[in-house]
Backbone as a printed PyTorch tensor [residue, N CA C, xyz], in Angstrom:
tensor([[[  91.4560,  -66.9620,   -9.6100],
         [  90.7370,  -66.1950,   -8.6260],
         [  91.6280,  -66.0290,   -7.4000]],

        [[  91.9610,  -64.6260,   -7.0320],
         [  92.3780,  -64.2680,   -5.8410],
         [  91.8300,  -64.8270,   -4.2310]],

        [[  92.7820,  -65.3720,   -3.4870],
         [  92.2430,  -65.4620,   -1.9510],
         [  91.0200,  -64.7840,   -1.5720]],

        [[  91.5400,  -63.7340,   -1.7400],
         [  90.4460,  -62.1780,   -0.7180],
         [  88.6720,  -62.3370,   -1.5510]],

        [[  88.9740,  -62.7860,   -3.2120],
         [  88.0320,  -62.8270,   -3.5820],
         [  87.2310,  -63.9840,   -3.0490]],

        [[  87.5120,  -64.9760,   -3.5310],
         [  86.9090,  -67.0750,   -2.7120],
         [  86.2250,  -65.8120,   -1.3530]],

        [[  87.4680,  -65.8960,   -0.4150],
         [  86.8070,  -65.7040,    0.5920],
         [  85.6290,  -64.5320,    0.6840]],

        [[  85.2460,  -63.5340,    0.1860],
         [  84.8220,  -62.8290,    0.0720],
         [  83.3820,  -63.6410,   -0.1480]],

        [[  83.4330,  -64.4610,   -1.6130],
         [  82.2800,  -65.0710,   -2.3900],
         [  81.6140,  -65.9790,   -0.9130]],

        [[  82.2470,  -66.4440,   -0.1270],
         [  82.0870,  -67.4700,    0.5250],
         [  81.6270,  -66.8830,    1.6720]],

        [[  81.8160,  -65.8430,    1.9000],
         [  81.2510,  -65.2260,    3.2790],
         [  79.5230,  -64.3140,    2.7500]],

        [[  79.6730,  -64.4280,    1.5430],
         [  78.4180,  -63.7750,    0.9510],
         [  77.1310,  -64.7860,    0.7450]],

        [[  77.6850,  -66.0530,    0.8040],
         [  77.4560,  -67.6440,    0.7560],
         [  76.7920,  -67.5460,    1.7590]],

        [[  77.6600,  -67.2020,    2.9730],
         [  77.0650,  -67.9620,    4.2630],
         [  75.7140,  -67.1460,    4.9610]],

        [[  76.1660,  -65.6830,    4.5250],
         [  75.0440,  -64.3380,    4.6480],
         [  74.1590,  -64.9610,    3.9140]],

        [[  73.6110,  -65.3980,    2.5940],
         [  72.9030,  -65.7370,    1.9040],
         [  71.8600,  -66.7480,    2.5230]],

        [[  72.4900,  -67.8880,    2.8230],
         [  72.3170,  -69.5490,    3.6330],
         [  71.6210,  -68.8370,    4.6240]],

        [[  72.4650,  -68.0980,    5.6610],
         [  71.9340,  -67.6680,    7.1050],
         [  70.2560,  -67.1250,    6.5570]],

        [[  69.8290,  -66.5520,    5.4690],
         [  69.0410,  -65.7010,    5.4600],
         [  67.9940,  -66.5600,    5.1870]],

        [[  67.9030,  -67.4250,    4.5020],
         [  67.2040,  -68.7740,    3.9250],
         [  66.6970,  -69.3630,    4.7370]],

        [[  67.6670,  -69.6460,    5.9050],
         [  67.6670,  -70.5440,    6.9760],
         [  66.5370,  -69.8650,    8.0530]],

        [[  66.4730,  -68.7020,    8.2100],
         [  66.3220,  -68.0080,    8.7100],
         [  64.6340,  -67.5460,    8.1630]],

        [[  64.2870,  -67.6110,    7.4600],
         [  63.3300,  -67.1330,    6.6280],
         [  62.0540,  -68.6240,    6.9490]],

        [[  62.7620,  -69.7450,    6.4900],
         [  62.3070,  -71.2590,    6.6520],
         [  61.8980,  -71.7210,    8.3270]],

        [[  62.2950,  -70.4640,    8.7480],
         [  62.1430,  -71.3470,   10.1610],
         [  61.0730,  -70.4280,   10.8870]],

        [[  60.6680,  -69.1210,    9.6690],
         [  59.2520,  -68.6610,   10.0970],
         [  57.9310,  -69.3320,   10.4070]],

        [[  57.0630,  -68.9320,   11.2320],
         [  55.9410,  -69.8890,   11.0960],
         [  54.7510,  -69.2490,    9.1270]],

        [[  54.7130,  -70.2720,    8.6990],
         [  53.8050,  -69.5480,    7.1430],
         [  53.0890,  -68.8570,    7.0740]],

        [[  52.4050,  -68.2330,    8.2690],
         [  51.8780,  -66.6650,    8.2370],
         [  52.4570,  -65.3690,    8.4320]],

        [[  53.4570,  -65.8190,    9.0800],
         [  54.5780,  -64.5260,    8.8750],
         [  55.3370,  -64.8830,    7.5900]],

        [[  55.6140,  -65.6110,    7.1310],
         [  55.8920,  -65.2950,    5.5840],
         [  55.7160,  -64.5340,    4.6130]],

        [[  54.0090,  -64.9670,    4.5410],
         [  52.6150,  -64.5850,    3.8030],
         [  52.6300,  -63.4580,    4.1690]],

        [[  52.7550,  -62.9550,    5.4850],
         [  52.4050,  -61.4070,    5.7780],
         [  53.6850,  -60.3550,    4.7960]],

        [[  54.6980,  -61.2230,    5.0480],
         [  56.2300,  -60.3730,    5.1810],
         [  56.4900,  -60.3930,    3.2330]],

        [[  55.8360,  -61.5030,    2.6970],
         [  55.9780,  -61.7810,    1.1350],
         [  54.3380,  -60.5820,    0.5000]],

        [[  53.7310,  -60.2750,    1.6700],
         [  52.4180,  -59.3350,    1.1300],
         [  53.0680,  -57.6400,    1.1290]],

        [[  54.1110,  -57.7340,    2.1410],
         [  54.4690,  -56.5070,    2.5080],
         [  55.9010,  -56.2460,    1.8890]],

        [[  55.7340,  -56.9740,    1.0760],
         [  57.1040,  -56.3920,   -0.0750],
         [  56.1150,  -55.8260,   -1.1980]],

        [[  55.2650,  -55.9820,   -1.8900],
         [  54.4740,  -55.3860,   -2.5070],
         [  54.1650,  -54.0430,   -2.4560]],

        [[  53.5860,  -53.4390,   -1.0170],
         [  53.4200,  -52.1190,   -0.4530],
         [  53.7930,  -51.3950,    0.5820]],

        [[  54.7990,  -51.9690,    1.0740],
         [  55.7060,  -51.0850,    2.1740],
         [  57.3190,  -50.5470,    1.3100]],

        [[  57.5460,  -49.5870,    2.2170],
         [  59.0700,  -49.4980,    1.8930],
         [  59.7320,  -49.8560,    2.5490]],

        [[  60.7520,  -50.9270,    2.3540],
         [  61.5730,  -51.5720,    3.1150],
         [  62.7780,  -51.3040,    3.4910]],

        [[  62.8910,  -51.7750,    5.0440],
         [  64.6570,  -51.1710,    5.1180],
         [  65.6490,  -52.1560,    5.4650]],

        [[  66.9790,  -51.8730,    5.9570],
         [  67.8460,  -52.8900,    6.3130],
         [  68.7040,  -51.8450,    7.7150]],

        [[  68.7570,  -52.6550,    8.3300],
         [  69.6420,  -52.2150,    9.6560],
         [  69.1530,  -51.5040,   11.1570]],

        [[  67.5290,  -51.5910,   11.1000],
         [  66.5630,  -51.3890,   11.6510],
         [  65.4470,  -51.7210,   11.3770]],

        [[  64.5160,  -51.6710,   12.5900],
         [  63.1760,  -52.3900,   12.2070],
         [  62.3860,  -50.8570,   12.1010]],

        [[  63.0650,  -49.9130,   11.9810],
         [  62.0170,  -48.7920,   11.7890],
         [  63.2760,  -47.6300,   12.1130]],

        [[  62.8080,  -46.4930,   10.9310],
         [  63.7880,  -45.1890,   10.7230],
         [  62.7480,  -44.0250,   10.9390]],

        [[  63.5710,  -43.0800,   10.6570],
         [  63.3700,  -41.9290,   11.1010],
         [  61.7680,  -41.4530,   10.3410]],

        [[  62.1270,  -41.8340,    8.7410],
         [  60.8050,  -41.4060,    7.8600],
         [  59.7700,  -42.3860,    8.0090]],

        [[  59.4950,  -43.1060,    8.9660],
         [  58.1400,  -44.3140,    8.5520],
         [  58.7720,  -45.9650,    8.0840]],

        [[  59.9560,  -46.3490,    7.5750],
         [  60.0390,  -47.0170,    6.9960],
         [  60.1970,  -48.1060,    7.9040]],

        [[  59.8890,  -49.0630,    7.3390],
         [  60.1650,  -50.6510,    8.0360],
         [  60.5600,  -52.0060,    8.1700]],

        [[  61.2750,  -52.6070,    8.4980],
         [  62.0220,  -53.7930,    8.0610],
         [  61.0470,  -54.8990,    8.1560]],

        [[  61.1700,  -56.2550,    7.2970],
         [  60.2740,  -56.8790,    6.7180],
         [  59.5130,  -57.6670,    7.8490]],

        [[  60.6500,  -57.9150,    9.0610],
         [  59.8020,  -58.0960,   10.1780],
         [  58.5810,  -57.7540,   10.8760]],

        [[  58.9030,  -56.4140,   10.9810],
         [  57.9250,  -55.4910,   11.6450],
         [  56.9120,  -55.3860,   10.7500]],

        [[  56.9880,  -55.0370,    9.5400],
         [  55.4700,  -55.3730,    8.3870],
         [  55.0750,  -57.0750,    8.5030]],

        [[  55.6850,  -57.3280,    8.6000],
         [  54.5120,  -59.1200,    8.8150],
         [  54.1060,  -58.6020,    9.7790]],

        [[  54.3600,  -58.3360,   11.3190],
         [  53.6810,  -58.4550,   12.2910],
         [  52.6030,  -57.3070,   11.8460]],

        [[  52.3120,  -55.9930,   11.4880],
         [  51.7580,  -55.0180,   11.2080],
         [  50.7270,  -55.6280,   10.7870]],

        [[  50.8310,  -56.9260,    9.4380],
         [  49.7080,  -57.4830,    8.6800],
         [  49.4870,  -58.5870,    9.5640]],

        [[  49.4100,  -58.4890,   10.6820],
         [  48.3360,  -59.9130,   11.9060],
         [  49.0540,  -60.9900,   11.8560]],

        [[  50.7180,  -60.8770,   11.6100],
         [  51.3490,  -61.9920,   11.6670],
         [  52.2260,  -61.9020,   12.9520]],

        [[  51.3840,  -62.2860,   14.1600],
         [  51.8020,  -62.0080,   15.8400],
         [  52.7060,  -63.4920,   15.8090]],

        [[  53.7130,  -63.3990,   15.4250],
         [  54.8190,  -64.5810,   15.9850],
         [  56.3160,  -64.3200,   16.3610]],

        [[  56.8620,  -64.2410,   17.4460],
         [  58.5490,  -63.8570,   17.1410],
         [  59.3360,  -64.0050,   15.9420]],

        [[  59.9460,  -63.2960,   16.3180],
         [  61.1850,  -62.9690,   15.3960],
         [  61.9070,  -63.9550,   14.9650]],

        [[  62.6260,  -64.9690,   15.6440],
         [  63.5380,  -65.6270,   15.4440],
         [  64.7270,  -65.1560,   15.4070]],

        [[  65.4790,  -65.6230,   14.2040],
         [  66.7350,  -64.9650,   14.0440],
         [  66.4660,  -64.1730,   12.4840]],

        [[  65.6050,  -64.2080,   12.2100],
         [  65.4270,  -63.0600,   10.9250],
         [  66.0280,  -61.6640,   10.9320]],

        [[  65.7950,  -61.4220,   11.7920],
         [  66.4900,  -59.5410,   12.1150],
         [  67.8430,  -59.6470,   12.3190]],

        [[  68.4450,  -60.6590,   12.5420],
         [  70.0480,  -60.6750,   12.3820],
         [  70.4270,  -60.9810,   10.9830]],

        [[  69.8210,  -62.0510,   10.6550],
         [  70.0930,  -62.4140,    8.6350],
         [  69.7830,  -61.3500,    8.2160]],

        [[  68.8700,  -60.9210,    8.0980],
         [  68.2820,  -59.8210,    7.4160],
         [  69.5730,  -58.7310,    7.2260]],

        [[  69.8470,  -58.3070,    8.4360],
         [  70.8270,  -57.4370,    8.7640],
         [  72.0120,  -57.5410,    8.1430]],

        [[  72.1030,  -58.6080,    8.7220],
         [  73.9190,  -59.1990,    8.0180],
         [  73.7860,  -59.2290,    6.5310]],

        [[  72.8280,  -59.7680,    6.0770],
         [  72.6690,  -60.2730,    4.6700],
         [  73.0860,  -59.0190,    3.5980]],

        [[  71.8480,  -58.0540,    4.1780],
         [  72.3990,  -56.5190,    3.8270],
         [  73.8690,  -55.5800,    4.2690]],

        [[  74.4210,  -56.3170,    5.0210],
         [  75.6910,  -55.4000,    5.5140],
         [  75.5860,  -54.2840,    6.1660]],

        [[  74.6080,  -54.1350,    6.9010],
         [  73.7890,  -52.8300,    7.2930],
         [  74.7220,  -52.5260,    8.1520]],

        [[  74.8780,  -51.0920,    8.2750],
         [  76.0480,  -50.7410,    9.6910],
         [  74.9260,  -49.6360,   10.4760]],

        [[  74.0280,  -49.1910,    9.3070],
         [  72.7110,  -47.9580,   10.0830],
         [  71.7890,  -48.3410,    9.1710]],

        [[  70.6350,  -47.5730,    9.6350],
         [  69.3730,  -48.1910,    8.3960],
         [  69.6550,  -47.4700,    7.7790]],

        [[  68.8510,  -47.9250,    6.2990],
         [  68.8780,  -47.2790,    4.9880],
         [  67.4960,  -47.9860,    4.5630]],

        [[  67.5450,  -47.6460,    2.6930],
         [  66.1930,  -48.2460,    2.2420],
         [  66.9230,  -49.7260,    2.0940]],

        [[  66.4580,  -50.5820,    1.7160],
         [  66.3760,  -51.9220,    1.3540],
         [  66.7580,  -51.7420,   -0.4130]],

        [[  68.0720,  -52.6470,   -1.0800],
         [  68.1900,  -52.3530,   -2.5960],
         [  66.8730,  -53.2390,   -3.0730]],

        [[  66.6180,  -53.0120,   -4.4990],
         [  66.4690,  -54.0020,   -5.3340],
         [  66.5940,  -55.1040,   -5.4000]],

        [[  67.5990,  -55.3610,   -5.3800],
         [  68.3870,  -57.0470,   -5.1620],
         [  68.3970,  -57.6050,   -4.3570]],

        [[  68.1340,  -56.6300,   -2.6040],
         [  68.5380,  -57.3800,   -1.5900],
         [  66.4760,  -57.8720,   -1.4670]],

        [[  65.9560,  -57.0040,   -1.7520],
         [  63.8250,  -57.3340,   -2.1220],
         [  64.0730,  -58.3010,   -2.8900]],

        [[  64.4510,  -58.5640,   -4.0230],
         [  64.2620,  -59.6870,   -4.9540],
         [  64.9350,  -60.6420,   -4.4860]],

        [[  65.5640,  -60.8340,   -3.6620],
         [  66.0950,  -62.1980,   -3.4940],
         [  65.5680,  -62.5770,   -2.2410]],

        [[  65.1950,  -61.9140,   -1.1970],
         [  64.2260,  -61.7490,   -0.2070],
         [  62.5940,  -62.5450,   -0.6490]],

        [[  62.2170,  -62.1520,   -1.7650],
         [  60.7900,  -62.0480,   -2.2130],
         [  61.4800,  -63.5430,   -2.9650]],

        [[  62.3510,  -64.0340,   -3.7820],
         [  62.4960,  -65.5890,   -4.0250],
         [  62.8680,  -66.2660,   -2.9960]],

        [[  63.4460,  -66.1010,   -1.5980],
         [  63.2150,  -67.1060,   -0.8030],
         [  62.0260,  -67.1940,    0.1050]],

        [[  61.3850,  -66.0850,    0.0660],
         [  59.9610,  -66.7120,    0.6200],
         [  58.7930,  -67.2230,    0.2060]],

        [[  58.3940,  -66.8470,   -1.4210],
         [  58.1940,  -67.7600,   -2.4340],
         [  58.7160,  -69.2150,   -2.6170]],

        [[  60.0710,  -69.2580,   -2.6860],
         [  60.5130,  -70.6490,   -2.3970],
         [  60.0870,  -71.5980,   -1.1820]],

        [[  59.6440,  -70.3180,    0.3170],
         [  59.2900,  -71.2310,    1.2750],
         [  58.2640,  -71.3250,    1.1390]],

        [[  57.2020,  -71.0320,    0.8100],
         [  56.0310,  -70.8430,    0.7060],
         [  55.3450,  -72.8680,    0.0140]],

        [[  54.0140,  -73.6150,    0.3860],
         [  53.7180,  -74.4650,   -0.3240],
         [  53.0010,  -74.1980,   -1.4400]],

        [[  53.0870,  -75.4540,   -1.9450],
         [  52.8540,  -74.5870,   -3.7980],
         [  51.2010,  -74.6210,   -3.6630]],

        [[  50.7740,  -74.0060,   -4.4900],
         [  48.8590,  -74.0110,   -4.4150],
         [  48.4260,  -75.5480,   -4.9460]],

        [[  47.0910,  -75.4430,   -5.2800],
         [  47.1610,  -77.1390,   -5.3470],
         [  46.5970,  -76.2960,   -6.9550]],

        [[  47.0650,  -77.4980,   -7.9750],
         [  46.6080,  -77.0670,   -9.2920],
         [  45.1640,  -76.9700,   -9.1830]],

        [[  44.8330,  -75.5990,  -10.3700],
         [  43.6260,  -75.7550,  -10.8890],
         [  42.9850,  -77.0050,  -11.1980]],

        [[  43.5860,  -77.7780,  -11.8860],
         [  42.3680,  -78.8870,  -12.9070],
         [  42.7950,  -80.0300,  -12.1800]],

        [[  43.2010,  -80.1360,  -10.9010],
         [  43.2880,  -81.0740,  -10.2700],
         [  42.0160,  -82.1510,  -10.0370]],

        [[  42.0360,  -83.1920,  -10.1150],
         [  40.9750,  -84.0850,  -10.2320],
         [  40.7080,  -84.1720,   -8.9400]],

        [[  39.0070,  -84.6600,   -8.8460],
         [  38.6470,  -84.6920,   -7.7430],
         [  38.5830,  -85.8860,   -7.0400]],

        [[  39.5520,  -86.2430,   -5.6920],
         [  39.7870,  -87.4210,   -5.4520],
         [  38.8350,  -88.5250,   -5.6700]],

        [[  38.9890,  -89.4180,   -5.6000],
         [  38.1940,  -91.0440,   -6.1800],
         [  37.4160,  -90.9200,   -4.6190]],

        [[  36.0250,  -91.0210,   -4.6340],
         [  34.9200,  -91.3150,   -3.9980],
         [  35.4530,  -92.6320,   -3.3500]],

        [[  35.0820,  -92.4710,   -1.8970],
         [  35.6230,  -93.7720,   -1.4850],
         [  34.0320,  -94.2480,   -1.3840]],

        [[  34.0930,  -95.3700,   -1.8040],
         [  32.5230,  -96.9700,   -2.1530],
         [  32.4240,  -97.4990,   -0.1390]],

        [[  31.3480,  -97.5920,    0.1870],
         [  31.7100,  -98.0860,    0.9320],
         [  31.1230,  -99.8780,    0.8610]],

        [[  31.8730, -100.5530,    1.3110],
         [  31.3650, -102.1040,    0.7950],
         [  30.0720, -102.0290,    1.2270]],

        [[  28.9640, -103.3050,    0.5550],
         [  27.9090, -103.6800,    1.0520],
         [  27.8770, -104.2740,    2.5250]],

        [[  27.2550, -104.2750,    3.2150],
         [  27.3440, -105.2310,    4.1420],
         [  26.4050, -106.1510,    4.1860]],

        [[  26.2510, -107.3880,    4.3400],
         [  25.4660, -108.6790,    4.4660],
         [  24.7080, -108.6140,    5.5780]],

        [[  23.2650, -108.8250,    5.7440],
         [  23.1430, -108.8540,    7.2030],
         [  22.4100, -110.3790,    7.1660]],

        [[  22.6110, -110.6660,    8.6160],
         [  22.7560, -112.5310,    8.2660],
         [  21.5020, -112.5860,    8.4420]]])
């Protein structure tokens, strides 16, 4: 493997990490909003909003009642995509978007989960 390549892989690494990092340090309703609004928005990269309507994943959480700052999401986001102007959002850059907020997300509690043990409370004696 060539220099230019490593380094290349490794700077795609750190875009990747940054975006993760970045995603994790949402509060879980902007997640939820931003993981609802990959479903039915069209998404972009290199703006939080273009010329035709479209919108970056930020601005749709907040749209769906998820009122919390930004953080540093709109820079990962950005970088992650290589954005130099907006465009739509690829395939790949949604699907890997939509597995790290799934990944942040807590897991549901199982269906057939048992129902905790009844706590007894002792008798008490009265003298």
């Amino acid at each position: 493997m060539r220099l230019w390549e490593v380094l290349r892989q490794r700077k795609a690494h750190r875009r990747r990490r940054a975006l993760s990092r970045a995603v994790w340090a949402l509060p879980l309703e902007s997640r939820r909003a931003m993981l609802g609004a990959l479903e039915s928005e069209e998404l972009i990269v290199g703006a939080y909003t273009d010329r035709r309507g479209r919108i970056c994943p930020m601005l749709a959480a907040y749209r769906r009642g998820a009122r919390s700052g930004a953080g540093a999401f709109p820079n990962a986001w950005d970088n992650f995509g290589q954005a130099r102007r907006p465009r739509p959002a690829t395939e790949r850059e949604l699907e890997i978007l939509r597995a790290v907020l799934e990944e942040s997300l807590p897991a549901p509690p199982p269906e057939h989960a048992a129902a905790p043990p009844a706590v007894v409370q002792p008798a008490v004696a009265e003298p």
